[in-house]
C-alpha positions as CSV (number, residue, x, y, z in Angstrom):
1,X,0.0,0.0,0.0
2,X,0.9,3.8,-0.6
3,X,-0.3,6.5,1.5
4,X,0.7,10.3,2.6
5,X,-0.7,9.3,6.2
6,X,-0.6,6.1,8.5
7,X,-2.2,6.1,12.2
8,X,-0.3,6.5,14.8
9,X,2.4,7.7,12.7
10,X,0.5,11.0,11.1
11,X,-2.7,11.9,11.0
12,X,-4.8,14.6,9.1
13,X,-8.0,12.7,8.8
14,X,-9.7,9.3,8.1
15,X,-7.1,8.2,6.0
16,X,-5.1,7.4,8.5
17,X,-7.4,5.6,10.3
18,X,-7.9,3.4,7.3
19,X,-4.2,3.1,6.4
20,X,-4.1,2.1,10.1
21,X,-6.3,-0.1,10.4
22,X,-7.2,-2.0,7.3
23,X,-3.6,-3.7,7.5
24,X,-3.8,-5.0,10.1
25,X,-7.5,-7.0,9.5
26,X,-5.6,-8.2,6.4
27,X,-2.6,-9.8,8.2
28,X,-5.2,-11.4,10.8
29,X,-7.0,-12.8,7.0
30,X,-3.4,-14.6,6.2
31,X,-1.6,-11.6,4.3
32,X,1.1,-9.9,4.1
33,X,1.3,-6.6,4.2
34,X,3.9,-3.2,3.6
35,X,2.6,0.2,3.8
36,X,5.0,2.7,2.0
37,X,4.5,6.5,3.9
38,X,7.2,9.5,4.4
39,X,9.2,10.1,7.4
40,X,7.6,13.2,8.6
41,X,9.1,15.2,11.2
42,X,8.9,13.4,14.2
43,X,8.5,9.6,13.0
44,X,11.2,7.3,14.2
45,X,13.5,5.6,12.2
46,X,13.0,2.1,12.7
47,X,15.0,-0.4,11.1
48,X,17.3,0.5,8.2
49,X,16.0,-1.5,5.0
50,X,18.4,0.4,2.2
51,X,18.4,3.3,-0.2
52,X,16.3,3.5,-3.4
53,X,17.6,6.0,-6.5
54,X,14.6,7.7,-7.7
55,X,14.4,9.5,-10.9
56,X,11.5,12.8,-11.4
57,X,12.5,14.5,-14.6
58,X,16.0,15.6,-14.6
59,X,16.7,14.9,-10.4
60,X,18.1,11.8,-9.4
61,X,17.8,11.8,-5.8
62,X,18.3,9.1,-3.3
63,X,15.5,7.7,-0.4
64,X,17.0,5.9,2.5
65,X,14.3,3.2,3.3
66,X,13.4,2.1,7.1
67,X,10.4,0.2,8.8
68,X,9.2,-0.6,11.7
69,X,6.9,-4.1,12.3
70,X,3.6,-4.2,14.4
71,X,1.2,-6.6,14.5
72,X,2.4,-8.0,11.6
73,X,2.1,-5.0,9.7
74,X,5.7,-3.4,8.2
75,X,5.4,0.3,7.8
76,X,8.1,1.2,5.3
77,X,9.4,5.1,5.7
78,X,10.8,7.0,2.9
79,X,13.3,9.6,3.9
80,X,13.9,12.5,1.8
81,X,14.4,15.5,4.3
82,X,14.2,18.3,1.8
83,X,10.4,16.7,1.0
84,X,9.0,15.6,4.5
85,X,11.3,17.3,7.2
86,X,8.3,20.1,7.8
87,X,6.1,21.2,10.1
88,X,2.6,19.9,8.3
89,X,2.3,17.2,6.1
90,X,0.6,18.6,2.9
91,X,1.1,22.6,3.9
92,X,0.1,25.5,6.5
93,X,-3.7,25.8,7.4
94,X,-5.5,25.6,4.4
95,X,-2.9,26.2,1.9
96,X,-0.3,23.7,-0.1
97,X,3.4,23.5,0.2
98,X,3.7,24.6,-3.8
99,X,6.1,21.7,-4.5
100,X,3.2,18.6,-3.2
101,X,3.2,17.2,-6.9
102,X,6.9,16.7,-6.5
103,X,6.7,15.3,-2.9
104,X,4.0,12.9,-3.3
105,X,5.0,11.4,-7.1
106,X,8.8,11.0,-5.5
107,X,6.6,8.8,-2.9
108,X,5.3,7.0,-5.0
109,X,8.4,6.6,-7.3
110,X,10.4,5.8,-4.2
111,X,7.5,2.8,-3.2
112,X,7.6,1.2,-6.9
113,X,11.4,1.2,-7.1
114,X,11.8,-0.9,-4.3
115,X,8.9,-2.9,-5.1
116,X,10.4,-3.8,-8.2
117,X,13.5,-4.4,-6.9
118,X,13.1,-6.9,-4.1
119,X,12.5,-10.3,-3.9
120,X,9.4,-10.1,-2.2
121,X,6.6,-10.5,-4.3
122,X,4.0,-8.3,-4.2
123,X,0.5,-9.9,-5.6
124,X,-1.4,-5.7,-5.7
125,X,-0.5,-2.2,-5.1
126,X,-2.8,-0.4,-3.8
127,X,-2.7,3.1,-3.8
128,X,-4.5,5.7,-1.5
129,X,-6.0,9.1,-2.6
130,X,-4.3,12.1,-4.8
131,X,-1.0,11.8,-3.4
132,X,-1.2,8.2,-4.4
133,X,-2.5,8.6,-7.6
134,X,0.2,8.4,-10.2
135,X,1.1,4.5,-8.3
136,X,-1.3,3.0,-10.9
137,X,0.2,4.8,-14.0
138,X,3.8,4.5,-13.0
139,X,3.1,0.4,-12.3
140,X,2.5,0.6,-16.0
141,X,4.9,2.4,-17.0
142,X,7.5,0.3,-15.1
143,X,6.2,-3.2,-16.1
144,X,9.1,-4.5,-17.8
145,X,11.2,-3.8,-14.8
146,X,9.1,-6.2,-13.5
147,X,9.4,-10.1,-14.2
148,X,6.0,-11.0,-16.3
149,X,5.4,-13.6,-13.8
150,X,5.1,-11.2,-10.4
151,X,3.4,-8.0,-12.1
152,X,1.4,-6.7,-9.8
153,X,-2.1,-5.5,-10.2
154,X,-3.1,-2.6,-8.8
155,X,-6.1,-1.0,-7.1
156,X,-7.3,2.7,-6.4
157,X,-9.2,3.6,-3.4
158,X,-10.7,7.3,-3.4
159,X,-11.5,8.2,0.2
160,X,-12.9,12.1,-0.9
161,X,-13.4,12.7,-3.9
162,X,-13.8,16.5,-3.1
163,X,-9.6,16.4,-3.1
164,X,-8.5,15.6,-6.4
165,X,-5.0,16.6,-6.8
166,X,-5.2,19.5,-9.5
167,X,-1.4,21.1,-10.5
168,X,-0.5,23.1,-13.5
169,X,0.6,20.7,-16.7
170,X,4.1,22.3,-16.7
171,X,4.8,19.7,-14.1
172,X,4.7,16.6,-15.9
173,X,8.3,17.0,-17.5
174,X,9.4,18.1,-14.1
175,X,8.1,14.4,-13.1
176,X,9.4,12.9,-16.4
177,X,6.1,12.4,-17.6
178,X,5.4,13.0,-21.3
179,X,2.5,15.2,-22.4
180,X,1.0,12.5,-24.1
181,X,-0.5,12.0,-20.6
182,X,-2.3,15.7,-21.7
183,X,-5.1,13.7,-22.9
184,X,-8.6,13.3,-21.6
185,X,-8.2,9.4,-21.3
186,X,-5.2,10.1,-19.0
187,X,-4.0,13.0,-16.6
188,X,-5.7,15.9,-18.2
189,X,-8.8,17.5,-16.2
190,X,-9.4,21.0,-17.8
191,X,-6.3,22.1,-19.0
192,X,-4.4,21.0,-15.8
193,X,-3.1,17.2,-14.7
194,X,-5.0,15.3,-11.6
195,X,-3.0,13.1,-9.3
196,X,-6.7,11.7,-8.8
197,X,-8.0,10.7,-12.3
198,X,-4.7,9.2,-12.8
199,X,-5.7,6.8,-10.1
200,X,-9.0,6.4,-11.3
201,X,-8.0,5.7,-15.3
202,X,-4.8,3.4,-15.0
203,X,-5.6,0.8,-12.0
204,X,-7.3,-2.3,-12.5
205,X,-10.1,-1.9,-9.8
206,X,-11.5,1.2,-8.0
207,X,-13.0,1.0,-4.4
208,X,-14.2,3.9,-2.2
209,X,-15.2,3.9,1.3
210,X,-18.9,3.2,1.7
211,X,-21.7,1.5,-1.1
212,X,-23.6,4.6,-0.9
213,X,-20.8,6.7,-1.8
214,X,-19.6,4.8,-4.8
215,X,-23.3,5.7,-6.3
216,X,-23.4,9.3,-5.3
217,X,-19.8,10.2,-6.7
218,X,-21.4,9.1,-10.1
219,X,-23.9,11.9,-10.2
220,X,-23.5,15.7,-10.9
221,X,-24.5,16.2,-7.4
222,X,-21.8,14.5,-5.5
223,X,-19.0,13.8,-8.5
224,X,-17.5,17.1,-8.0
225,X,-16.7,17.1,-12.0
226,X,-15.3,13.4,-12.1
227,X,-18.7,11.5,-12.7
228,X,-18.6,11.2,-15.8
229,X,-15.0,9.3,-15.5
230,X,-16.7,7.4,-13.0
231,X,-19.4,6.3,-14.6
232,X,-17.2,5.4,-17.2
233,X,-15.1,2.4,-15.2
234,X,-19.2,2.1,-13.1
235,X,-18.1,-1.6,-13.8
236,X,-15.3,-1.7,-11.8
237,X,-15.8,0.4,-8.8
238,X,-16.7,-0.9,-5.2
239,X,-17.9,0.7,-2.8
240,X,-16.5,-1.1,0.8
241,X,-17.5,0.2,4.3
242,X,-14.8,1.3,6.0
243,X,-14.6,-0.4,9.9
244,X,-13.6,0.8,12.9
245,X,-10.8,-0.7,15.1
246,X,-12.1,-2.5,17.7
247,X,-8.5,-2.5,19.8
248,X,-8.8,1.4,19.7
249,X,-12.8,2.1,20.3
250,X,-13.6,-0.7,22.9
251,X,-16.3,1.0,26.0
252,X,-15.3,-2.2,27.6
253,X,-11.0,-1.4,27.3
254,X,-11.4,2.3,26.6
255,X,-8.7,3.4,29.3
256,X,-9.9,7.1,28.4
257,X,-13.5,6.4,29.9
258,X,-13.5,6.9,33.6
259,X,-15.7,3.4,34.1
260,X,-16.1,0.4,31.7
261,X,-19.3,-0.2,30.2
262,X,-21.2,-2.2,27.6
263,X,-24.0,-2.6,26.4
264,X,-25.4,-4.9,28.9
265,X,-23.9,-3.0,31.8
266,X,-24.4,0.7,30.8
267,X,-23.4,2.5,34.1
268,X,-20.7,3.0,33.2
269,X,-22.1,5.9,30.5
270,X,-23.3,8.4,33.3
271,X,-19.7,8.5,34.8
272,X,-18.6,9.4,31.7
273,X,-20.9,12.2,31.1
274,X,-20.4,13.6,34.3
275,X,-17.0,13.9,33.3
276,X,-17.7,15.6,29.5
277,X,-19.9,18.1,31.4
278,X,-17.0,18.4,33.9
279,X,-14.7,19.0,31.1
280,X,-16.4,21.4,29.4
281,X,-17.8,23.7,32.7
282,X,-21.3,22.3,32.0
283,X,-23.4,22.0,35.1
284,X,-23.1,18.6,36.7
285,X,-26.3,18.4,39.4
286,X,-28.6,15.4,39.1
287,X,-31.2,17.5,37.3
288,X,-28.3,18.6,34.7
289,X,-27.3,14.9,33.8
290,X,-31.1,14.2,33.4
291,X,-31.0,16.4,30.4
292,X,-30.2,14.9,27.0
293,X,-26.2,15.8,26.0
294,X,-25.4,16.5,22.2
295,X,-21.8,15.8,20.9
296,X,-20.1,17.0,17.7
297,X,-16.7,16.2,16.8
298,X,-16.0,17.4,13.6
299,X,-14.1,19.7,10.7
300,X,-16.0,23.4,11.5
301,X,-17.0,23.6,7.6
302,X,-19.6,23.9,5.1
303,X,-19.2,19.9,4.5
304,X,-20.1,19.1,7.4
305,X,-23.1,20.8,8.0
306,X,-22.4,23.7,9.9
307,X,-24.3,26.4,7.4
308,X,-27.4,24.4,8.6
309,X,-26.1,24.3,12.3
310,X,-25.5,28.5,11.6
311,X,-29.1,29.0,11.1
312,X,-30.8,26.9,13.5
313,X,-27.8,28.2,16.0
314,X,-30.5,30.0,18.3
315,X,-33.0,27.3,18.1
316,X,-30.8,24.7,19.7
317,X,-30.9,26.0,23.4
318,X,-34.1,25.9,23.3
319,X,-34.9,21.9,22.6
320,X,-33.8,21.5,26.1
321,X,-30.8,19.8,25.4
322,X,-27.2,20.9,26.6
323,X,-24.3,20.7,23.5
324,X,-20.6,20.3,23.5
325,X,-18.3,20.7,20.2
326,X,-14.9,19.7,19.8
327,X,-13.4,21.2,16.4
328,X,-12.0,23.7,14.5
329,X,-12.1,24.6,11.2
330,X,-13.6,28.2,9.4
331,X,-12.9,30.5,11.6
332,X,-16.9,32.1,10.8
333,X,-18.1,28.9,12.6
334,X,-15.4,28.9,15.4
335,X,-16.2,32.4,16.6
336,X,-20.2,31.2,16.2
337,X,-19.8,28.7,18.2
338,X,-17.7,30.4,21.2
339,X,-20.4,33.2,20.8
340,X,-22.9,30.9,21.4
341,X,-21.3,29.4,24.6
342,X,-20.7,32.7,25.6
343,X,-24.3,33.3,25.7
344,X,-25.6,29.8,26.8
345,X,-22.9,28.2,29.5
346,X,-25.0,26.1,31.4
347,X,-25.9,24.4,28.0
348,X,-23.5,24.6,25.2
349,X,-19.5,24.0,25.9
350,X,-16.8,24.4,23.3
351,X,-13.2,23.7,22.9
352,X,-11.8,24.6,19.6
353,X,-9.2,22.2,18.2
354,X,-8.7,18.5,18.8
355,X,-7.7,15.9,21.9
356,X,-7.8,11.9,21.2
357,X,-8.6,11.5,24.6
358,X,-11.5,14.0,25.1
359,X,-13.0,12.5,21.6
360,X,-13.0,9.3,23.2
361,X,-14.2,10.6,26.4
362,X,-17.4,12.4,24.3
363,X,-18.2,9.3,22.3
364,X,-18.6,7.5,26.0
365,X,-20.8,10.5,27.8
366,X,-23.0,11.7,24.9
367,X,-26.7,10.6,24.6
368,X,-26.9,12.0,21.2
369,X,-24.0,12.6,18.0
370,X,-25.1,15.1,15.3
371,X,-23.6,14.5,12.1
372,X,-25.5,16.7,9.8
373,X,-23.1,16.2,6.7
374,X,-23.6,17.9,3.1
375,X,-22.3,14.9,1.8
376,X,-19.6,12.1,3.8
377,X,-18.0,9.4,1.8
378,X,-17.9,6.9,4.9
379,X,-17.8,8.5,8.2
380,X,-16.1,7.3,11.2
381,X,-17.8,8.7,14.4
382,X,-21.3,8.0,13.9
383,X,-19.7,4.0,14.2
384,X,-17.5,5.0,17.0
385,X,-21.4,6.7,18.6
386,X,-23.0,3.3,17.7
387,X,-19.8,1.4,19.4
388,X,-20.2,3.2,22.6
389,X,-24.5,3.6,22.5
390,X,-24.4,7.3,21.9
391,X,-27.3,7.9,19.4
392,X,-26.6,9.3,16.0
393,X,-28.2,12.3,14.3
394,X,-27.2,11.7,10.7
395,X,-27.8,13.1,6.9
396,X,-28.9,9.9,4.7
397,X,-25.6,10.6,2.5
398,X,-22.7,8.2,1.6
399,X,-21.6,6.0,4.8
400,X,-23.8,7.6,7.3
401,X,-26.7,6.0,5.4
402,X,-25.2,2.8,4.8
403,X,-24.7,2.7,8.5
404,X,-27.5,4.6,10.8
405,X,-30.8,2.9,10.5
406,X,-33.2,5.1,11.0
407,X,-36.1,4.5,14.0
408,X,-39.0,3.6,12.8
409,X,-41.5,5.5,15.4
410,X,-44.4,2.5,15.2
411,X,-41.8,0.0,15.8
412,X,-38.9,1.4,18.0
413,X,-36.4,-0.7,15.7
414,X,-33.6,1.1,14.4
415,X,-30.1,2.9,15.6
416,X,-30.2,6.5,15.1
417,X,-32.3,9.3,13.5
418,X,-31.7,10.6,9.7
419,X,-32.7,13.2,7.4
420,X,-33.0,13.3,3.5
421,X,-33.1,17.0,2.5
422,X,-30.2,19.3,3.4
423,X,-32.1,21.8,4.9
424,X,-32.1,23.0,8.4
425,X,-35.7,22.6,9.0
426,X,-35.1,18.7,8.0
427,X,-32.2,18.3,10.3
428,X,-34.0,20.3,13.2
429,X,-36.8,17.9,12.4
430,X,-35.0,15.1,12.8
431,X,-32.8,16.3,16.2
432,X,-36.4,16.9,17.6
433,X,-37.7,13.5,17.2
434,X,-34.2,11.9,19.2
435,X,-34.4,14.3,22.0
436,X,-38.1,13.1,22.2
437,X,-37.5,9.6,22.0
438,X,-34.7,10.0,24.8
439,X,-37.3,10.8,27.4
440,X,-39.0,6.9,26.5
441,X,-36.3,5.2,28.4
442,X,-36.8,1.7,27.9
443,X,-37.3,2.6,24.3
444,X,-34.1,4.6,24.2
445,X,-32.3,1.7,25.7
446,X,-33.6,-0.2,23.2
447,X,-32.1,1.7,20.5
448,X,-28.6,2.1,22.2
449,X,-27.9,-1.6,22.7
450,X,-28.9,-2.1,19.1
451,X,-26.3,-0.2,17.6
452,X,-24.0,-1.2,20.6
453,X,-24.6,-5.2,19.0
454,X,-23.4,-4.0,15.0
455,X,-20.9,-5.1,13.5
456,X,-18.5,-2.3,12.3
457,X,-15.2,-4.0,12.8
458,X,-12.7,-4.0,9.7
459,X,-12.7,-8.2,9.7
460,X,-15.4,-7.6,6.8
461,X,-14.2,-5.0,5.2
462,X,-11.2,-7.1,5.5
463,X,-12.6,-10.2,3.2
464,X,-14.1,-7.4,1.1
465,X,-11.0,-5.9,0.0
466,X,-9.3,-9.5,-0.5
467,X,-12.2,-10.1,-2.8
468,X,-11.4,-6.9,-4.8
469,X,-7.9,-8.3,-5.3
470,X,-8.6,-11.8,-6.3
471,X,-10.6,-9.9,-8.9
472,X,-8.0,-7.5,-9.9
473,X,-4.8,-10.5,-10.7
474,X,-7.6,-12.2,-12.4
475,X,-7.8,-9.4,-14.4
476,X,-4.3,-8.6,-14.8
477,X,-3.5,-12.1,-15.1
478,X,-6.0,-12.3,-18.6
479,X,-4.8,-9.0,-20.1
């Protein structure tokens, strides 16, 4: 595998979660697996593996290799100090380092080089988002480095399509890439080159992160541009759930709750929402902790929801619920949402940025998680809210709706509460009918312990992927 991000090792995002985790379900399905990252600032060595040349263009530059092995997993680093010794992986708050399309094709130039040059055999390569997207392209155009009998197929996931890699054309003889590659079967995307439909055009198979996503992405809606290309290889693009890792979002091990709890012994859920409320100055008295508690962990920006949050904003307090948000993002929505504790502290608490342990603490205390995405290809903490029976508020988009059920109200059957339309009447709508269901105990219970009982570990999504494979060396195997 190639990827710019590999939990715990760096971390933007979901990717790295992923990149973390899917690994490691692999190796406990029978395979073997290297991930090929940078060594950031900050990441260990490990163990010295050897130095790869690595040609871009004119440059010939050399990459010292190390890894380091954990449960069963080798991470394989690729040094190149001028490229990765920085302070942010991919550039300062929401700008680019202007030199990304040279530090992510060396990457992958670096990955491939050794690939080819080892005597492990490697079955697939499978690349990760824009900053992996040239892997599949360069694979073919360093086949006959590789014997005929160990070519590797390769595979593509998109994780957002919303980043696609875009970069002037004048690169590609700074990468030594022809312009025959300035073609609209190839790199070209209006007048520029994308990392991204490079990834999408030249690997065997495509996968993205939930089913629902791999539908959307091929609409004007949701394609941001590239549905058409989609629609095109419709045929061979999956859509796989991600998981979540169970060693990492366990109520029952989570060292970060202040009591154990599961969904047959749920006391453990009031201590930890004393402690949010604690955390976050919210009143604590027994009357307080009666009160529904509404969690939001998330990117402050438009994506996620928070124009439809912005104008419900004054609405919330009064549903009788308290709030507390852990984020940051546009600084509009940040100085909202410090306003609004400003003016409500006994109900709304904010902390602007981000704290592993606090997330975990939030997913353990909440009663409700509002997730009121524009779109979200999979989404990992409405699973992590079903893990630890805190109820979801979710959009019906991409992997929320392959994953919330909504409750059916003549039933009780169900996991969480969605909403079709993005509109903030439909997602006030659907926050009022959870805060109302939460003061039906027994029914509320009833809807906890369901989600508690999913499934959303990465063993399926494990035998998914190794399904996608089998089908891509069959297919590289009859070209």
């Amino acid at each position: 595998m190639v990827a710019s991000e590999v939990h715990p090792f760096a971390k933007t995002g979901g990717l790295a979660d992923v990149l973390g985790a899917l690994p490691r379900a692999l190796v406990r399905l029978g395979h073997q697996v290297d991930v090929f990252m940078p060594r950031y600032r900050g990441i260990p060595a490990g163990a010295p593996l050897g130095r790869v040349r690595v040609t871009l263009g004119g440059q010939v530059n050399q990459a010292d290799l190390s890894a380091i092995v954990d449960d069963g997993v080798r991470t394989v680093f690729v040094s190149h100090p001028t490229y990765y010794d920085r302070e942010y992986l991919y550039g300062p708050a929401s700008r680019d380092y202007p030199d990304n399309p040279e530090r992510f094709a060396f990457l992958s130039q670096a990955a491939l080089t050794w690939a080819a040059s080892t005597d492990d055999r490697y079955d697939i390569v499978h690349a990760h988002d824009w900053q992996a997207g040239l892997v599949p392209l360069l694979v073919e155009r360093m086949m006959p480095t590789w014997p005929a009998a160990v070519r590797p197929a390769t595979v593509f996931t998109i994780h957002n399509l919303a980043y696609q890699g875009l970069f002037d054309a004048s690169w590609l003889p700074l990468l030594g890439l022809g312009r025959d590659l300035m073609r609209v079967d190839a790199l070209e995307y209006w007048s520029q080159i994308s990392y991204l439909k490079g990834g999408i055009v030249f690997s065997d198979l495509v996968t993205t992160v939930s089913p629902r996503y791999a539908s959307e992405i091929q609409t004007p809606e949701l394609g941001f541009g590239f549905d058409g290309i989609l629609r095109q290889r419709g045929g061979d693009l999956v859509g796989i759930l991600n998981g979540i890792d169970y060693d990492q979002w366990d109520p029952e091990r989570d060292l970060n709750l202040p009591v154990p709890f599961s969904a047959s012994k749920m006391a453990g859920k009031a201590a930890a929402k004393r402690r949010v409320l604690e955390s976050f100055a919210l009143p604590r008295t027994a009357e307080a902790r009666q009160r529904p508690l509404v969690a939001m962990i998330s990117r402050m920006v438009d994506q996620k929801g928070f124009d439809l949050l912005e104008q419900i904003a004054d609405e919330l307090p009064a549903l009788g619920a308290m709030y507390v948000l852990l984020g940051s993002g546009d600084p509009r929505y940040e100085a909202q949402w410090r306003e609004l504790a400003e003016r409500y502290p006994t109900q709304v608490g904010v902390k602007i940025g981000f704290d592993e342990s606090l997330a975990h603490l939030i997913e353990g205390g909440a009663d409700l998680f509002l997730m009121p995405s524009r779109f979200e290809p999979c989404g990992l903490n409405q699973m992590y809210s079903l893990r630890y029976g805190t109820v979801p508020v979710v959009r019906a988009t991409g992997g929320l709706f392959d994953t919330v059920r909504d409750v059916d109200p003549r039933t009780g059957k169900g996991t969480g509460f969605t909403f079709v339309e993005y509109s903030p009447v439909a997602l006030l709508g659907a926050l009022t009918r959870g805060l109302a269901m939460f003061e039906n105990r027994p029914a509320w219970r009833r809807i906890q312990k369901a989600g508690m009982r999913e499934d959303l570990s990465w063993d399926a999504s494990g035998r998914a992927y190794v399904q996608v494979y089998e089908r891509a060396i069959a297919r590289r195997a009859s070209a």
